[in-house]
C-alpha positions in Angstrom: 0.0 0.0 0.0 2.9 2.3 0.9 4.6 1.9 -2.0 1.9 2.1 -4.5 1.4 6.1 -2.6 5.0 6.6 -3.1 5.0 5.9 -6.8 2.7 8.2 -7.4 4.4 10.9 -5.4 7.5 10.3 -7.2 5.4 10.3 -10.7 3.9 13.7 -9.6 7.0 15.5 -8.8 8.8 14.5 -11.7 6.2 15.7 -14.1 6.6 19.2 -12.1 9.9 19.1 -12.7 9.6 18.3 -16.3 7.3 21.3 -17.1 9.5 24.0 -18.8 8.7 27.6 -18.4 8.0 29.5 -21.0 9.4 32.4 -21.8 7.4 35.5 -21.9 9.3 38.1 -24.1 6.4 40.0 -24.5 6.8 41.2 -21.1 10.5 41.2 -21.3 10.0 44.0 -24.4 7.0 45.5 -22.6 9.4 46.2 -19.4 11.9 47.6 -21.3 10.0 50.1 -22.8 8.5 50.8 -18.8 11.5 51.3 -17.7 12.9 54.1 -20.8 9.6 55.8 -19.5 10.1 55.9 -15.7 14.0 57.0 -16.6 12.1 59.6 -19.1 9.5 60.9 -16.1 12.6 61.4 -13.8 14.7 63.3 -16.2 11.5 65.5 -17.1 10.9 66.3 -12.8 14.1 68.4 -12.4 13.1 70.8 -15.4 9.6 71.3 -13.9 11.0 72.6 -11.3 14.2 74.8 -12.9 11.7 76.1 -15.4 9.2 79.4 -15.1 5.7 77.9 -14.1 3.2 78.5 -17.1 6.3 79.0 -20.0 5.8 76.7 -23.0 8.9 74.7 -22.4 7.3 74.3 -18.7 4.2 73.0 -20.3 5.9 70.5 -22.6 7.6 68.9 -20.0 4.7 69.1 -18.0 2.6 67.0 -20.5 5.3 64.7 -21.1 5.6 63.7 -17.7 1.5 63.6 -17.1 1.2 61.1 -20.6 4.3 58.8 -19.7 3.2 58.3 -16.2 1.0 55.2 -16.5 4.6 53.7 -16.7 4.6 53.0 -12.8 1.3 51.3 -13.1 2.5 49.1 -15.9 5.3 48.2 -14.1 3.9 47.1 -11.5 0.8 45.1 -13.3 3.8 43.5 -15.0 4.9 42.2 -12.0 2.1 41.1 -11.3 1.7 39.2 -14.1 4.8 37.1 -13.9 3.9 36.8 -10.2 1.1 34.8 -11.2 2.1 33.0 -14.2 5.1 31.4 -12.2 1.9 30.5 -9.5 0.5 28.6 -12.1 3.4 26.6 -13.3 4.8 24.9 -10.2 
């Protein structure tokens, strides 16, 4: 009886071990480009601040940083992601 219950734990951890991961280089890319954006919002802060409030160069940069912000978000929903997708493959 025992060893009939151990075969069957052996069989079911070494199909878990057999499973590959895929690779997800859709999120690799997709992190990347995340990451040139939260680099882009922190180089746009310090002229916010260095620049006249209500100038047009002030504006630009203000706009730039407010449209590249969901970059955070993404990051983390990213994280996320992979959080879960390694959940479901052990």
């Amino acid at each position: 009886m025992k060893s009939k219950q151990n075969k069957k734990s052996k069989m079911v951890r070494r199909t878990k071990k057999n499973i590959k991961k895929r690779f997800l280089g859709e999120i690799a890319i997709f992190e990347i480009i995340l990451c040139i954006f939260v680099i882009m919002i922190h180089l746009c802060s310090e002229p916010l601040d260095s620049f006249e409030k209500g100038s047009a160069i002030s504006t630009v940069f203000f706009f730039v940083n407010k449209i590249i912000s969901f970059a955070v978000l993404g990051i983390i929903f990213s994280i996320g992601l992979k959080m879960i997708y390694n959940l479901k493959t052990l």
